[in-house]
Short mmCIF file of the C-alpha atoms (twelve columns), coordinates in Angstrom:
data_MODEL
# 
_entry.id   MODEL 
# 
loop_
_atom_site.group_PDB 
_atom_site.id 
_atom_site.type_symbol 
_atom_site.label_atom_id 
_atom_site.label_alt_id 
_atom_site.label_comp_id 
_atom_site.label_asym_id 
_atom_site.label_seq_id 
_atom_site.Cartn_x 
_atom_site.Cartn_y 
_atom_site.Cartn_z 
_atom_site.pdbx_PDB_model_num 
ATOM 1   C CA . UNK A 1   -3.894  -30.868 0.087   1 
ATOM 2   C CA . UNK A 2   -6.813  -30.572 -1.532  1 
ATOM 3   C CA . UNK A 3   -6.710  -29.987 -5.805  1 
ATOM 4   C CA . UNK A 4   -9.890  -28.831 -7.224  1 
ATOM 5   C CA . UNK A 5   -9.020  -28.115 -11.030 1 
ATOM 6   C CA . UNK A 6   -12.522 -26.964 -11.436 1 
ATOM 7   C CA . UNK A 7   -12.162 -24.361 -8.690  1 
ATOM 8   C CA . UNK A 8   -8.626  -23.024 -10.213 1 
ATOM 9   C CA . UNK A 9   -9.946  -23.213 -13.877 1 
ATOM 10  C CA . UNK A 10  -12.728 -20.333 -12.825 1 
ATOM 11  C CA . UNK A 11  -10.614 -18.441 -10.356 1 
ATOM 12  C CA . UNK A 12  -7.398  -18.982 -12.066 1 
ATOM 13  C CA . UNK A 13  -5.165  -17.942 -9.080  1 
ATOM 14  C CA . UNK A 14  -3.976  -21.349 -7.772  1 
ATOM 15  C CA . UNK A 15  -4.285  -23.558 -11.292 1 
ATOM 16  C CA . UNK A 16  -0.407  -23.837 -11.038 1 
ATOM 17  C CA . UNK A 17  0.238   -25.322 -7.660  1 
ATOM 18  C CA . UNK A 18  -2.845  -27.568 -7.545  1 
ATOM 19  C CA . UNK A 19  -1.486  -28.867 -11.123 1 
ATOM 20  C CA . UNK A 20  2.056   -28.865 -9.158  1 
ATOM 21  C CA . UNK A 21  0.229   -30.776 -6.562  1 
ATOM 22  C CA . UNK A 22  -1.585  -33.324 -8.460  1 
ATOM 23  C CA . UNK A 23  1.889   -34.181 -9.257  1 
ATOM 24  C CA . UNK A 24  2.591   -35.138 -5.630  1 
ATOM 25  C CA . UNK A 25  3.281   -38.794 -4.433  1 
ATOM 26  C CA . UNK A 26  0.268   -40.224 -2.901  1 
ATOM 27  C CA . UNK A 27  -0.226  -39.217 0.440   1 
ATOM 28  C CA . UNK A 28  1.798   -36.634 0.697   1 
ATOM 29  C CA . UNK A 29  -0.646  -33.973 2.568   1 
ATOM 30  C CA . UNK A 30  0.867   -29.749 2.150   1 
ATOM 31  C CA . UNK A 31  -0.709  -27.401 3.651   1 
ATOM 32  C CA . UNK A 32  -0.075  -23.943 4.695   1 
ATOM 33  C CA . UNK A 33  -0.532  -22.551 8.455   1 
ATOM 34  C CA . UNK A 34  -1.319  -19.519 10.252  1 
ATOM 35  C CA . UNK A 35  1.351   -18.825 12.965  1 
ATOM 36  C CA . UNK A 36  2.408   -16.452 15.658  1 
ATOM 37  C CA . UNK A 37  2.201   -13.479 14.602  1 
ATOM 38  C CA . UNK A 38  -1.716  -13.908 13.832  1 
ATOM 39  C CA . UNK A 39  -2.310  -13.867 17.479  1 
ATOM 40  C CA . UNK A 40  -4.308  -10.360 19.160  1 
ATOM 41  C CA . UNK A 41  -3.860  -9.417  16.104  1 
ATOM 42  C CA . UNK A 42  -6.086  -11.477 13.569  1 
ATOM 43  C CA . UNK A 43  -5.848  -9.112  10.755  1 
ATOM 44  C CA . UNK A 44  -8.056  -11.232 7.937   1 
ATOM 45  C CA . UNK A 45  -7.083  -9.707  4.493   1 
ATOM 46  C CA . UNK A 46  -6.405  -13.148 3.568   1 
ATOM 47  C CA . UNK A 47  -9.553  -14.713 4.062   1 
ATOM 48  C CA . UNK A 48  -10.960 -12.028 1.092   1 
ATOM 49  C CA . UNK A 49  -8.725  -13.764 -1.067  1 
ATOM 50  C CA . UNK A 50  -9.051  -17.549 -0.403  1 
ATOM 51  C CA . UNK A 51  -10.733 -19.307 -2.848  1 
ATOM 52  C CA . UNK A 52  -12.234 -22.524 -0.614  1 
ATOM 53  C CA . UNK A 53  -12.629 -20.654 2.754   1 
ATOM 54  C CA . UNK A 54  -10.407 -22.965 4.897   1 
ATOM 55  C CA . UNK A 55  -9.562  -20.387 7.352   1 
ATOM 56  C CA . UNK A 56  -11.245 -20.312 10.822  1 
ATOM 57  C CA . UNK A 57  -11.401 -17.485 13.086  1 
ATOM 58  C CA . UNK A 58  -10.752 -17.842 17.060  1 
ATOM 59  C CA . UNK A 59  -10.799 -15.748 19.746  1 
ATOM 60  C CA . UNK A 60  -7.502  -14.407 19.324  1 
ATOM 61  C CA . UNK A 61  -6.338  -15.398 15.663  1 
ATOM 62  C CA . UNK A 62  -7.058  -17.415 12.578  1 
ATOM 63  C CA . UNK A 63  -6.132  -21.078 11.629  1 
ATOM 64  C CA . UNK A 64  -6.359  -23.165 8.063   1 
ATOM 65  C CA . UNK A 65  -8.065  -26.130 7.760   1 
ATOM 66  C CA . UNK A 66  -5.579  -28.271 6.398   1 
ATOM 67  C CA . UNK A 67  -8.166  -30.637 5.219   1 
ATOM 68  C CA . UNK A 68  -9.733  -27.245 3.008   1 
ATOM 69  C CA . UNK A 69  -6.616  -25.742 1.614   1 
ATOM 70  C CA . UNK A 70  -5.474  -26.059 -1.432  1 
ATOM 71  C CA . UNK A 71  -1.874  -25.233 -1.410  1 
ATOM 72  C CA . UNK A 72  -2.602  -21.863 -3.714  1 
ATOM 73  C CA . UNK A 73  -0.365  -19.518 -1.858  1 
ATOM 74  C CA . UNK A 74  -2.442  -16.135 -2.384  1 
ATOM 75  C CA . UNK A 75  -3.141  -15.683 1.265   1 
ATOM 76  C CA . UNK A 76  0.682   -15.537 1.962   1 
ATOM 77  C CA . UNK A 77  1.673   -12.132 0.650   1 
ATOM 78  C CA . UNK A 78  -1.847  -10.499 1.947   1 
ATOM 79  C CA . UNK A 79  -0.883  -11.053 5.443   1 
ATOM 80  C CA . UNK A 80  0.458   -7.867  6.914   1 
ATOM 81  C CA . UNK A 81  2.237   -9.364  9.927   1 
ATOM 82  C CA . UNK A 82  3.605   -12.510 7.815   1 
ATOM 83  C CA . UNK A 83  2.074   -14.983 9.512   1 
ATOM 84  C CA . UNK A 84  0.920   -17.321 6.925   1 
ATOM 85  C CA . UNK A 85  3.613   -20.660 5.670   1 
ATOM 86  C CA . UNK A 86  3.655   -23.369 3.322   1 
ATOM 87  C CA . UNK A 87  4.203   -26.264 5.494   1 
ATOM 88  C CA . UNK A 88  7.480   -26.830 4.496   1 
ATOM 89  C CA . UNK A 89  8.863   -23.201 4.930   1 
ATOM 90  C CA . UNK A 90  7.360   -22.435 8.530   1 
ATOM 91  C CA . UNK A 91  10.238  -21.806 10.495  1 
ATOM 92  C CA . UNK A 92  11.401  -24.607 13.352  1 
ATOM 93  C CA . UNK A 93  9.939   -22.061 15.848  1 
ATOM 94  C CA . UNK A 94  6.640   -22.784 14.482  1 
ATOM 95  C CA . UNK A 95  6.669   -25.946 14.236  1 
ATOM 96  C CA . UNK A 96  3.679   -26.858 17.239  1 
ATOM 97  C CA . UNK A 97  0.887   -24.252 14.753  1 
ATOM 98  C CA . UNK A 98  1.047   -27.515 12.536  1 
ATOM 99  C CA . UNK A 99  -1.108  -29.678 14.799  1 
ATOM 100 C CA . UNK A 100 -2.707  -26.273 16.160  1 
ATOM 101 C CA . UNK A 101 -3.782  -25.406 13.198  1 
ATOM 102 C CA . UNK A 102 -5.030  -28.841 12.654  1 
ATOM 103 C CA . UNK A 103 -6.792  -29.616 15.794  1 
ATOM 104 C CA . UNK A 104 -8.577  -25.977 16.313  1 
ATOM 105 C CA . UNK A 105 -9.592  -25.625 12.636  1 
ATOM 106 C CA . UNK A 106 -12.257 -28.822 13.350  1 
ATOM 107 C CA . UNK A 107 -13.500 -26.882 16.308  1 
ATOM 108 C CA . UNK A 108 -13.592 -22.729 15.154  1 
ATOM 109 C CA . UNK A 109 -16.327 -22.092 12.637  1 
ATOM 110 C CA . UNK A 110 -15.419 -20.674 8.761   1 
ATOM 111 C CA . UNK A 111 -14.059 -17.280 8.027   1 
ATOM 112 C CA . UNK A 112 -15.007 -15.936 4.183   1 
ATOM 113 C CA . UNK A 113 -14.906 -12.596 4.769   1 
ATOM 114 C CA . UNK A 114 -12.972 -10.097 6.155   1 
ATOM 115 C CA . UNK A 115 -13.642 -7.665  9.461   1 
ATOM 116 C CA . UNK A 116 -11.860 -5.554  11.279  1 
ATOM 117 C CA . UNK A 117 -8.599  -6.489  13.090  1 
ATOM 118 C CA . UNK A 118 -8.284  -6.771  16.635  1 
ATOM 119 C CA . UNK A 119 -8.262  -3.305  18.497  1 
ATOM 120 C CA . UNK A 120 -4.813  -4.164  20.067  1 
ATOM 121 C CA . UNK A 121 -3.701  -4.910  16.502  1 
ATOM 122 C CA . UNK A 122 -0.776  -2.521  16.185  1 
ATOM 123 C CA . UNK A 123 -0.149  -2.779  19.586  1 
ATOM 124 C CA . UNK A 124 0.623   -6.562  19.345  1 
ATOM 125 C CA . UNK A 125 1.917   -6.865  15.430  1 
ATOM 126 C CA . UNK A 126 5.866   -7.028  16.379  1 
ATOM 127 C CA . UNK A 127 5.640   -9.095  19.286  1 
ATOM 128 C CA . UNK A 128 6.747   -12.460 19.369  1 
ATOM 129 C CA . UNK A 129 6.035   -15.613 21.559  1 
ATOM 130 C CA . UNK A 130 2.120   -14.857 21.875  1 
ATOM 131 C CA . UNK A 131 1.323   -18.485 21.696  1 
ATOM 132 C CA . UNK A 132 2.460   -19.177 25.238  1 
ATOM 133 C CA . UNK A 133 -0.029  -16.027 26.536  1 
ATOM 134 C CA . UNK A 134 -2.836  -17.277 25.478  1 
ATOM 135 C CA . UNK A 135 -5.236  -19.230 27.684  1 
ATOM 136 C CA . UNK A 136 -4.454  -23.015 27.975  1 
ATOM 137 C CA . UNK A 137 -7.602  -24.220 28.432  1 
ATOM 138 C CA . UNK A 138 -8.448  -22.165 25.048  1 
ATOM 139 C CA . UNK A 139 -5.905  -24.238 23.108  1 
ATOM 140 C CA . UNK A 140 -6.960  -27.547 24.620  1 
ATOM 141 C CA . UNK A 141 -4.340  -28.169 26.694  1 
ATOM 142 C CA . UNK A 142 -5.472  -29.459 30.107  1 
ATOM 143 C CA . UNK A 143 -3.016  -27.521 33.465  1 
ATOM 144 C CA . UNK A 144 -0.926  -30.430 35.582  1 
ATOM 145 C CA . UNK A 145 -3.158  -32.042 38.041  1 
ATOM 146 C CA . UNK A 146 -1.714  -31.024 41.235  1 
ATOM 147 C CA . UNK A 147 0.539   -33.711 43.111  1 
ATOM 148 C CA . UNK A 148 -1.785  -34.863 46.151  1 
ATOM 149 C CA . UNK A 149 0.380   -34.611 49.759  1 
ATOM 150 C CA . UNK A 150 1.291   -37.970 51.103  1 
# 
C-alpha cells in the first residue's frame, strides 16, 4: 500500500485508511483487487472515482496495480457487479486475482476515466467462473507442451 497524506489531505476521501495504514507494521503490503465478476463485463464506474489511477483496463476486465493503490476503499461500493476486495476480504474463490492482478497490472496500460461497459455486459454480470473462459495465452499462462510418442 501506498499512503500519500498529501493526496488524501486535497481529496479527502481516503485520509482515514491511509492514516489507518501508516499505522501498519513495516512491510505489510494491502491492496484491493478486481475479481471475477469484472470479466466481459468491465463496467469502470470505479476508475471515475480513484484518486491515483491504479486501475488497468484489459481486454476483457480491469485490474489494480497493487503497487498504485492506496487502500482508500471508494472504488468498492461503485462497482455494480461487486467485483472489487480489500485483500483480506476477497473470498477463498478468488484467491489466484491476487497475483493476476499483480502480474497483468505491469503489463495493461492506466485507466482514469470511465467508458462504456462491455456490450455483453448484462448478458455476462451474474455469471460466475469467467476466469477459466478466457484465453490462456491472454493471462500468461503457457498450454502443456504435448508429450512426444516414444
Amino acid at each position: 500500500m501506498l499512503c500519500s497524506l498529501h493526496l488524501c489531505g486535497t481529496l479527502n476521501r481516503c485520509a482515514a485508511p491511509c492514516i489507518r495504514g501508516a499505522r501498519a507494521p513495516t512491510g505489510l503490503a494491502v491492496t484491493h483487487l478486481v475479481t471475477d465478476p469484472c470479466i466481459k463485463c468491465k463496467y469502470t464506474d470505479c476508475v471515475e472515482v480513484c484518486p491515483v489511477d491504479c486501475f488497468r483496463e484489459g481486454p476483457d476486465f480491469l485490474v489494480i496495480d497493487p503497487d498504485e493503490c492506496i487502500d482508500c476503499a471508494v472504488c468498492i461500493p461503485e462497482c455494480p457487479v461487486n467485483a472489487i476486495y480489500a485483500e483480506e476480504d476477497m473470498p477463498v474463490d478468488f484467491a489466484s486475482f491476487l497475483e493476476l492482478n499483480a502480474r497483468l497490472s505491469r503489463q495493461w496500460p492506466t485507466i482514469s476515466r470511465s467508458i462504456a461497459p462491455s456490450p455483453e455486459a448484462a448478458q455476462w454480470k451474474d455469471e460466475t467462473g469467467k476466469l477459466s473462459g478466457l484465453d490462456p495465452e491472454l493471462l500468461g499462462i503457457s498450454p502443456l507442451s504435448p508429450t512426444p510418442n516414444r
